[in-house]
N, C-alpha and C positions, 0 to 999 in steps of 0.2 A: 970366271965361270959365268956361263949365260944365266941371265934371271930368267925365270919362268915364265910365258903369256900368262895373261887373265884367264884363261880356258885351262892352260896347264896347270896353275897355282891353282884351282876350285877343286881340279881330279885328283890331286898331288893332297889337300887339306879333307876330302873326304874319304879317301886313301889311309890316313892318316889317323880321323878319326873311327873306321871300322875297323882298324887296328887297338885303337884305345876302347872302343864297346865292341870287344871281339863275339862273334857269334861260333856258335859250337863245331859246325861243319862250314866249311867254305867249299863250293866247288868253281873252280877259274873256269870258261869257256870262252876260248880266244879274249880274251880281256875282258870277259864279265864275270861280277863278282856272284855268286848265286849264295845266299847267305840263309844260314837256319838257326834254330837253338832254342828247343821244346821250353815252354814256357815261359820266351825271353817277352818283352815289348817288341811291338810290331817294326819297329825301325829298324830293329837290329835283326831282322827277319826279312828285310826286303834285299832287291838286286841294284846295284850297282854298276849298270851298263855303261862302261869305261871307254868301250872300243868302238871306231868306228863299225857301221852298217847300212846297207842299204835294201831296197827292192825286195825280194826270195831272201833273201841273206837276212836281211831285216825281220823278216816274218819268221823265217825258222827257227830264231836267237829268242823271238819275243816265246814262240812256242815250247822251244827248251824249256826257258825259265817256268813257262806254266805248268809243266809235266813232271819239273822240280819240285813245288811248290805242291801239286797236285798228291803226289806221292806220300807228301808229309799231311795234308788235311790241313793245308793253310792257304788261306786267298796270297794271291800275287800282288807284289806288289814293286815299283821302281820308283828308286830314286831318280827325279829329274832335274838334273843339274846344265844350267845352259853350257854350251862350250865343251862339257865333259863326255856328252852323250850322245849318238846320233840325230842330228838336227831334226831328223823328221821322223823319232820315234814319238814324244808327247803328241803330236796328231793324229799318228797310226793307233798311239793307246786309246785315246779319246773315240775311233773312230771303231774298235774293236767294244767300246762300251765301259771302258776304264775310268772312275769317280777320280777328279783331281781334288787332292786334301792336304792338309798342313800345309800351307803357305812358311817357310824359313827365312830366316838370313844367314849367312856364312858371312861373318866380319873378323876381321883382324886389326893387328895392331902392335906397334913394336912395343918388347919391354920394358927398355928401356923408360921409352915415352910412360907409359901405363904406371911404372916405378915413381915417376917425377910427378904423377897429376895428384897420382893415389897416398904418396908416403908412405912411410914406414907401417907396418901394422902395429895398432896397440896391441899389449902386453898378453890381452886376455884373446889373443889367437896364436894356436899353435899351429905347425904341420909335421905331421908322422909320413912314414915311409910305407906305413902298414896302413889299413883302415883297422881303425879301433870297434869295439862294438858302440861303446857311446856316439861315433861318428855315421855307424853304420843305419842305427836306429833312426836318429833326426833324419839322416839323408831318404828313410821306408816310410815313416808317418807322413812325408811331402810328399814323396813321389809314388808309394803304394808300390803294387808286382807283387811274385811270389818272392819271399826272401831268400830261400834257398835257390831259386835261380840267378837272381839280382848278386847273390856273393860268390857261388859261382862263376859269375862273368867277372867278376872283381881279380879274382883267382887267376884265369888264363891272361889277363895284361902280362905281356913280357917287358912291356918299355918301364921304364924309370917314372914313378907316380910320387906324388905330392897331396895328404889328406888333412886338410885345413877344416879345423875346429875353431868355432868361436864361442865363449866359454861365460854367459855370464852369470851369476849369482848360483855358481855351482852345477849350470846345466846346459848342456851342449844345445843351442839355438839355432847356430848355422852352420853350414857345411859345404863344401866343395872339393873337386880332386883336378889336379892336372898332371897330365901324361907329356913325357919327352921324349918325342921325336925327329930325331935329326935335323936340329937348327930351330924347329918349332915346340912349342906347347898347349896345349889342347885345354879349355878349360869345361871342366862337364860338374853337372849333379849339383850345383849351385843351389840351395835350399834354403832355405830361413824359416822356421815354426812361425805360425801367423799370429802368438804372443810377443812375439819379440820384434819385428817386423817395425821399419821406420824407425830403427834405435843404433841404424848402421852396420850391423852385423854381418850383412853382402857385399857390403864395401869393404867392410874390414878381412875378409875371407879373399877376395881378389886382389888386395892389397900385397897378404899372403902369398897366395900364388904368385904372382907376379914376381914377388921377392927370390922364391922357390925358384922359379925357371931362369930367372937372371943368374942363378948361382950355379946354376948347371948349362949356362952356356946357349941357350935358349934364347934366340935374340928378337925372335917374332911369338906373337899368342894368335889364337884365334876359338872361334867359338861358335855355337848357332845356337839360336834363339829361336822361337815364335813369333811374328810376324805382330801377333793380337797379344802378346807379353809386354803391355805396355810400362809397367812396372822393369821389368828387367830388359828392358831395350833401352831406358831412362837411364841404370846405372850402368850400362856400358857405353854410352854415351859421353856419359862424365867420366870416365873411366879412358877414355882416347880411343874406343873402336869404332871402326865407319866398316860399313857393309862392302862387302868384296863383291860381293851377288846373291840375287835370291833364287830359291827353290823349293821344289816341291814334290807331292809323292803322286802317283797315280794307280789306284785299287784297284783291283778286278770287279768286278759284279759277282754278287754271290750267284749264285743259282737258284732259280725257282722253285719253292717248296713245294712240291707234290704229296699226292696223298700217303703213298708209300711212307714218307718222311715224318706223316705225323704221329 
């Protein structure tokens, strides 16, 4: 079987993950993902311009998406992924007045590898099949959202998840989940309570995972981070991941507030 280009492995790995943080409606146009889901985070809300474009063609795909977008009462916004997206839409956004934001990384890493750096997990980590509430809760004091949205999108995963608890002196400190995807695994929601924090608990939860995806046949991981996450760019480091590529998003300009609006 051909391996994948580096342009086709990034569309193939965020493909993959707007599968594991499903948003509520998807609508496909000619290969663009146009993605919503009332009161999700905004990433899980943006587009995912898959397919090539150019010239008229290029402008009327960016215009779709905005009349998408527009329709829901939510700014526009695109994932830009090098290799994955029309070469010369980040310039056309930029030139349309579009804020470039969140700088990412998309890294991988076999599990193998990540198995042999990381070790076995201690004892005092588990993974369910379900998200627990106990897991659910640490995973919302980190990362905040509405809760009822955020378990919601929990809910619509169809793929095969893995919910790693790290347990100590009686109380779930850290947390992660990874989703199986056809030969990959996806690691998301990585959290640690800022009491617990430097005591390993994020190693030990990826250690987990890791463990979880080896056993389901899972022979690659991968993951995105923050750019300025320098704490968690540290333990996936140590952990065997190197950066596939980076990326970014690009926002609409809100609109000028007039007096009507106040």
């Amino acid at each position: 079987m051909r391996s994948p280009s580096l342009p086709e492995l990034a569309r193939l790995l965020q493909e993959r993950t707007a599968r594991a943080v499903p948003a509520e409606t998807v609508r496909h146009v000619a290969g663009w993902w146009l993605r919503d889901a009332v009161g999700a985070a905004w990433w899980v809300r943006s587009v995912l311009p898959h397919a090539d474009a150019s010239g008229e063609r290029l402008t009327y795909r960016i215009e779709q998406a905005e009349d998408f977008y527009a329709r829901r009462g939510v700014p526009t916004r695109f994932q830009i992924t090098p290799g994955a997206c029309p070469d010369s839409l980040d310039s056309l956004l930029a030139e349309r007045g579009y804020d470039e934001q969140s700088p990412m990384s998309l890294q991988t890493a076999g599990t193998a590898h990540v198995v042999d750096r990381l070790g076995p997990p201690p004892p005092w980590v588990a993974v369910d099949e379900r998200p627990t509430r106990a897991w659910f809760d640490t995973w919302h004091a980190v990362h905040g959202g509405d809760p009822r949205t955020e378990w919601a999108l929990l809910e619509r995963v169809t793929q095969p998840c893995g919910f790693a608890r790290a347990v100590l002196d009686g109380v779930v400190v850290a947390v992660g989940r990874a989703v199986a995807d056809t030969g990959w695994a996806g690691l998301f929601g990585i959290a640690t309570l800022p009491k617990a924090r430097g005591r390993g608990a994020a190693r030990a939860v990826v250690a987990a995972l890791a463990h979880w995806a080896a056993a389901r046949h899972a022979d690659h991981l991968y993951l995105q981070v923050e750019r300025d996450n320098v704490a968690a760019c540290h333990l996936y480091a140590r952990a065997g991941f190197t950066e596939l590529c980076g990326y970014h998003y690009r926002a609409a300009p809100r609109p000028d507030r007039t007096e009507d609006d106040s």
